[in-house]
N, CA, C and O of each residue as an XYZ file, in Angstrom:
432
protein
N      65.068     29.170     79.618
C      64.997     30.485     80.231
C      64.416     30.325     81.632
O      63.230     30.041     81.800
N      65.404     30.541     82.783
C      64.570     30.718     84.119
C      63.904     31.997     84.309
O      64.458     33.092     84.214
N      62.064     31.684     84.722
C      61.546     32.549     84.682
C      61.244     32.646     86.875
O      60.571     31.815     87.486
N      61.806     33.589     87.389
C      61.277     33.315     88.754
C      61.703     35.103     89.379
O      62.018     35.895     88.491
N      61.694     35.483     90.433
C      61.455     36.751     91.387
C      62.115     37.345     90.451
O      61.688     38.242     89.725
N      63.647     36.645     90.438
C      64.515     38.245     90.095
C      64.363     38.686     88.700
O      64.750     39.807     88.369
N      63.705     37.698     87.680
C      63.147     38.120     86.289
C      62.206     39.290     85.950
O      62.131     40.141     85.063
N      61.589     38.982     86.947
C      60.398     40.010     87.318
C      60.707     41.314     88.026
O      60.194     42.359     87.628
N      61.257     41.295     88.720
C      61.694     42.249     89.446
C      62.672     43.019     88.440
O      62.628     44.158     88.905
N      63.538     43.070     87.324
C      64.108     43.686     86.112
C      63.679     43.490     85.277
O      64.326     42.945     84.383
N      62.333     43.830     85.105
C      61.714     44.188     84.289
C      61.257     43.276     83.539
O      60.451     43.733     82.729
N      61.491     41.731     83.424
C      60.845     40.867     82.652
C      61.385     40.374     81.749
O      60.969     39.373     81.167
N      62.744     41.192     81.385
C      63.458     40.937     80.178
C      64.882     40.240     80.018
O      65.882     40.908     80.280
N      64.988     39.111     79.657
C      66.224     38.371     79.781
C      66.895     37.968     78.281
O      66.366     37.595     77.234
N      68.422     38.237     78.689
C      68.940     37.457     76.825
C      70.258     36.187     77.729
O      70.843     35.902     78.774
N      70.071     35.907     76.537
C      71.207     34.442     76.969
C      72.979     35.294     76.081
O      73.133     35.720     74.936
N      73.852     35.229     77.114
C      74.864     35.755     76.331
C      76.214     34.924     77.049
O      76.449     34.375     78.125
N      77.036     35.230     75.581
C      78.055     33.913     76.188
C      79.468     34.830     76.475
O      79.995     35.619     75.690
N      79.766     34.588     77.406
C      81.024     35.180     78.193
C      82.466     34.676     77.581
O      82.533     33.455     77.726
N      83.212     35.013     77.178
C      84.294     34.665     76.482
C      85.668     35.676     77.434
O      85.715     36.700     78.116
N      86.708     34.515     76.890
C      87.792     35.796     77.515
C      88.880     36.591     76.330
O      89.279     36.136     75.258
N      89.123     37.699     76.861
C      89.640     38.662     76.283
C      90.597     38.439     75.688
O      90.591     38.846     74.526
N      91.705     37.789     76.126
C      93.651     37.356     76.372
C      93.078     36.137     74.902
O      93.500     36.307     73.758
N      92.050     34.939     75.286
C      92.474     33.698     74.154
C      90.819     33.903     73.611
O      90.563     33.260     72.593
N      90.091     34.433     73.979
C      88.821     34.125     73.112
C      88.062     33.009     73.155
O      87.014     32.888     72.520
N      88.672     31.927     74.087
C      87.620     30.701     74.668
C      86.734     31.294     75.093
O      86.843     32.372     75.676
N      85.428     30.542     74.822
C      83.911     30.527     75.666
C      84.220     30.336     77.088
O      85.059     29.439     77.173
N      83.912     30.780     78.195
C      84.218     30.509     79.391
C      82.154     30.027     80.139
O      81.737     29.242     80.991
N      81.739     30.653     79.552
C      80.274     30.099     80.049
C      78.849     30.806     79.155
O      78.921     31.751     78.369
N      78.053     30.325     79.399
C      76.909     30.472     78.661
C      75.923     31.483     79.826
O      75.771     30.858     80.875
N      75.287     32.792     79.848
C      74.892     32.993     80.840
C      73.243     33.287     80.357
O      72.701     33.156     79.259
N      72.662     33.783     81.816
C      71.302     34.438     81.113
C      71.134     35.268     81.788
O      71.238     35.231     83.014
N      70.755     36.452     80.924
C      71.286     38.164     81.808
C      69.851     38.680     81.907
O      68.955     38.584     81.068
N      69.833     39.142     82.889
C      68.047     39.642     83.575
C      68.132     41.247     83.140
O      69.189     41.800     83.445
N      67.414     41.823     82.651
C      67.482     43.201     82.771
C      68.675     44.438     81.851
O      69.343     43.929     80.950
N      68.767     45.156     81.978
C      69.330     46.384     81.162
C      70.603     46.474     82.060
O      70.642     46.066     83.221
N      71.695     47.085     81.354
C      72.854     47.424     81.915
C      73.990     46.478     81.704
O      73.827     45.370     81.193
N      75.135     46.932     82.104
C      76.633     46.374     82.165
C      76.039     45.022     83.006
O      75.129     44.976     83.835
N      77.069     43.738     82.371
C      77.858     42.670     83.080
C      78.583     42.447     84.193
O      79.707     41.946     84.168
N      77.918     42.840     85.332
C      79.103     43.229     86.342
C      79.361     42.089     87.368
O      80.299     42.285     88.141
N      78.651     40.901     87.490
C      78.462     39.539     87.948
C      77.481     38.790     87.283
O      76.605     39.343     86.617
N      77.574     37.380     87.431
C      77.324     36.035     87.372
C      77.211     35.511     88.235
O      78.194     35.175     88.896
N      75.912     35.206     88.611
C      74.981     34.571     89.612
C      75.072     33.203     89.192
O      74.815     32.911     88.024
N      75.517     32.074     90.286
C      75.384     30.995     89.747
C      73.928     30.236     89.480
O      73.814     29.106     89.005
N      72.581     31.320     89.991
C      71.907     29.995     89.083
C      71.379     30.401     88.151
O      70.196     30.160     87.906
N      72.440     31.393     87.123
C      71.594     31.874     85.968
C      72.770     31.349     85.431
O      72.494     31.592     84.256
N      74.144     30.685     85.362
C      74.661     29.801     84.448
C      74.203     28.742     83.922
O      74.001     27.695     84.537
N      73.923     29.005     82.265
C      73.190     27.897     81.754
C      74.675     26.490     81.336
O      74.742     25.270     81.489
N      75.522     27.440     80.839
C      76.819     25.695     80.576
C      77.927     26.592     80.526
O      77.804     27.812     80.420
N      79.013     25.976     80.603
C      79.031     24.400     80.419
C      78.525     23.802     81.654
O      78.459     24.371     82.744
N      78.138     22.479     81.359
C      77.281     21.695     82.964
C      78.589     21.755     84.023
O      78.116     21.611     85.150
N      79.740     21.878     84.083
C      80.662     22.063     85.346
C      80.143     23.235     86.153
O      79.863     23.328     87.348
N      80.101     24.045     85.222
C      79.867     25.870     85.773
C      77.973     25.773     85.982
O      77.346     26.511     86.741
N      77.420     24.805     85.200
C      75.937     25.040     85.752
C      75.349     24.274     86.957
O      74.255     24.468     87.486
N      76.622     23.048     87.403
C      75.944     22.422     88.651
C      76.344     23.549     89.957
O      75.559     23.607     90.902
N      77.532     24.386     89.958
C      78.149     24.941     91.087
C      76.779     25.450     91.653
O      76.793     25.411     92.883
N      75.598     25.916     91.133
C      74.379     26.128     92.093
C      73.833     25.058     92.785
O      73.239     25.272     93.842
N      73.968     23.748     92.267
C      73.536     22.603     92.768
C      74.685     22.636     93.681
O      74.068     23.053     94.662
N      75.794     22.521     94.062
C      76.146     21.646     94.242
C      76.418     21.683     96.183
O      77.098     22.555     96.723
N      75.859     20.774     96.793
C      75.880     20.714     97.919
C      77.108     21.489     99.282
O      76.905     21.622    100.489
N      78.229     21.830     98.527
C      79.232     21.599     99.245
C      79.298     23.095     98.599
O      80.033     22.946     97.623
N      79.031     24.012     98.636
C      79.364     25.313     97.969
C      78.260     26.187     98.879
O      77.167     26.607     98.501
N      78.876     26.330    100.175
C      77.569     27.380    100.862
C      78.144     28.752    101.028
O      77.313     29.491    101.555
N      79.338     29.381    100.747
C      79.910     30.378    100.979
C      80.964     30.795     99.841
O      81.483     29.899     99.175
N      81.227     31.881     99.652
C      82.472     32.251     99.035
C      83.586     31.741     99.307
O      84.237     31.606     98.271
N      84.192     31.347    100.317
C      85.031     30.315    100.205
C      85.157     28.804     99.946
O      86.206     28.161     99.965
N      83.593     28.220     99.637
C      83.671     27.182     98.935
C      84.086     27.243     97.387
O      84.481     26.284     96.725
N      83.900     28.704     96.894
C      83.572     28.738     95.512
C      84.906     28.818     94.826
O      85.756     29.414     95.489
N      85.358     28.287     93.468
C      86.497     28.562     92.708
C      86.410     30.155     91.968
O      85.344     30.688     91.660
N      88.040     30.889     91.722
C      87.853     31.704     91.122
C      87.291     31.392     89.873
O      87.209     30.224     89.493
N      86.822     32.527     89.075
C      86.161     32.086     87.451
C      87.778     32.593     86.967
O      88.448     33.563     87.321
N      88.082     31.389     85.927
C      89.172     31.341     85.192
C      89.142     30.620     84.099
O      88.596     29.528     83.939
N      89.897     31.412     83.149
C      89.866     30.639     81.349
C      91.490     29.551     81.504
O      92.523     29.718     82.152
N      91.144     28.739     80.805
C      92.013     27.829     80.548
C      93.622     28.194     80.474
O      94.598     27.527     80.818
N      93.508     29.692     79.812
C      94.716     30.377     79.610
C      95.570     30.975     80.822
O      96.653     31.553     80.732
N      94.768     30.680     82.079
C      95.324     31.146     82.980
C      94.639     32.505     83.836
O      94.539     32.829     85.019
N      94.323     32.964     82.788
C      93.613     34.468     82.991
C      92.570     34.423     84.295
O      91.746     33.510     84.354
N      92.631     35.348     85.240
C      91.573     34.990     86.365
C      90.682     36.236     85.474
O      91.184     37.217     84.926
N      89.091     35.830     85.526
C      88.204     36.651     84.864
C      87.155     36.548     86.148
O      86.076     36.190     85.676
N      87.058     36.698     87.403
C      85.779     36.619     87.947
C      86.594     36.222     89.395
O      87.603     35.517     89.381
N      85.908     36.875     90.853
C      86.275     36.848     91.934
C      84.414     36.108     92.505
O      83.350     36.595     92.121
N      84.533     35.031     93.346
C      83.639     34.450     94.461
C      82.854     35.506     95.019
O      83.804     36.238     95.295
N      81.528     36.360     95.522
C      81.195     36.903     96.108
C      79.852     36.364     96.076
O      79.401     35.561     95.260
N      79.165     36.997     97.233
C      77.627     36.788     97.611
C      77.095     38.114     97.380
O      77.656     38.893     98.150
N      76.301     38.663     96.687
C      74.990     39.477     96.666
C      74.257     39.836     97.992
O      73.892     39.044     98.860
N      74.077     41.557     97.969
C      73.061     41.489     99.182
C      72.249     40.674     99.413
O      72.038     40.282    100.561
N      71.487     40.150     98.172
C      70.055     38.813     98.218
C      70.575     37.949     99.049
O      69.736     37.244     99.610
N      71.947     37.707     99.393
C      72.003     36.166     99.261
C      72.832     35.173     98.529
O      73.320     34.122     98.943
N      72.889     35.728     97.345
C      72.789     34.708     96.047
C      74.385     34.732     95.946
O      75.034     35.778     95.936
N      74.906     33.524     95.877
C      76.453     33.796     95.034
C      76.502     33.647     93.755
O      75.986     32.951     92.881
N      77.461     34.710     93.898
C      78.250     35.035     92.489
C      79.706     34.906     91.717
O      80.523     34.158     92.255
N      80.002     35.419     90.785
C      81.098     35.919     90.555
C      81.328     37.406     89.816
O      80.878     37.738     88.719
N      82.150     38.204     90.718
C      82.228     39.488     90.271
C      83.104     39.672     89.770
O      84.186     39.608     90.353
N      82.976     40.026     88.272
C      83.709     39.951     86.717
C      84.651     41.288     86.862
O      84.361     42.348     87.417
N      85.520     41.022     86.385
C      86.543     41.929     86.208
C      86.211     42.984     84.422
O      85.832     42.610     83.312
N      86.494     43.970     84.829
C      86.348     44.427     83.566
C      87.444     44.220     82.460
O      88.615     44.277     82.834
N      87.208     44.014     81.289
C      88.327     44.229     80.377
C      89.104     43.050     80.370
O      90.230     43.209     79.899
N      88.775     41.716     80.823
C      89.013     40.709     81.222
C      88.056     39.615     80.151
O      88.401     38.468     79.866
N      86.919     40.237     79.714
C      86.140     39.104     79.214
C      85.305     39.827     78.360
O      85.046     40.924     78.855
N      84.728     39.628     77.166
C      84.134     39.791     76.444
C      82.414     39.267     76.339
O      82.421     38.258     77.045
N      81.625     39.366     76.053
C      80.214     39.258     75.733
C      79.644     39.154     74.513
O      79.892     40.069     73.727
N      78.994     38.340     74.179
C      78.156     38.209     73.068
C      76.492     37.251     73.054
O      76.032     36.178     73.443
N      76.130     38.312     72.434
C      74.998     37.938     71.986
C      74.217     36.411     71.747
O      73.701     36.450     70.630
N      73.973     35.165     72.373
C      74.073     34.125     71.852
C      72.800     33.959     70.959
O      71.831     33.667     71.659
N      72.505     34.054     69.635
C      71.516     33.689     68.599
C      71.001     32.675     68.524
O      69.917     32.608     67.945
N      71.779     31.185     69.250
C      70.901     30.243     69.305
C      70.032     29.857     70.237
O      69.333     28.866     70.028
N      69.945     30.495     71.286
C      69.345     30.170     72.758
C      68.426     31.715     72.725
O      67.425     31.959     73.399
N      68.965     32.441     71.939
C      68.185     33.711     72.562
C      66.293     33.847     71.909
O      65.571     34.766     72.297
């Protein structure tokens, strides 16, 4: 569990939930969600896995939205567009009705 500003700043309260897509039902990533409300982006440094999708915060060569790949399931399906956050922070801004959510019980 990353505990740092923006944890605090929503209230303190985080769950780990795993993003799946709608069309085939593959896991597409493991996330950890800060606060109350809808799924409406994925901040890359709150992707916990798979480790492909958890280095893109590391990874040197990713300073802008146009470094970044769309978020996409294996099936083809685009589930998530490249954007930056007022903060700063990049993301990906999830399409609705595109991806599903669940609860993860073992991490939570």
């Amino acid at each position: 569990m990353k505990k740092d500003k923006y944890l605090r700043e929503r209230g303190g309260t985080a769950k780990i939930i795993d993003v799946e897509c709608s069309k085939c039902s593959s896991l597409l990533l493991t996330y950890q969600k800060d606060g109350p409300g809808w799924l409406k982006r994925c901040y890359l440094n709150r992707i916990i896995s798979p480790p492909n999708m958890a280095e893109l915060n590391k990874n040197p060569l990713i300073k802008s939205t146009a470094d970044m790949p769309y978020l996409k399931c294996s099936c083809g399906e685009v589930i998530g567009s490249p954007m930056r956050y007022k903060d700063g922070r990049l993301a990906f801004h999830l399409i609705r009705g595109k991806f599903k959510r669940e609860l993860n019980k073992e991490l939570s």
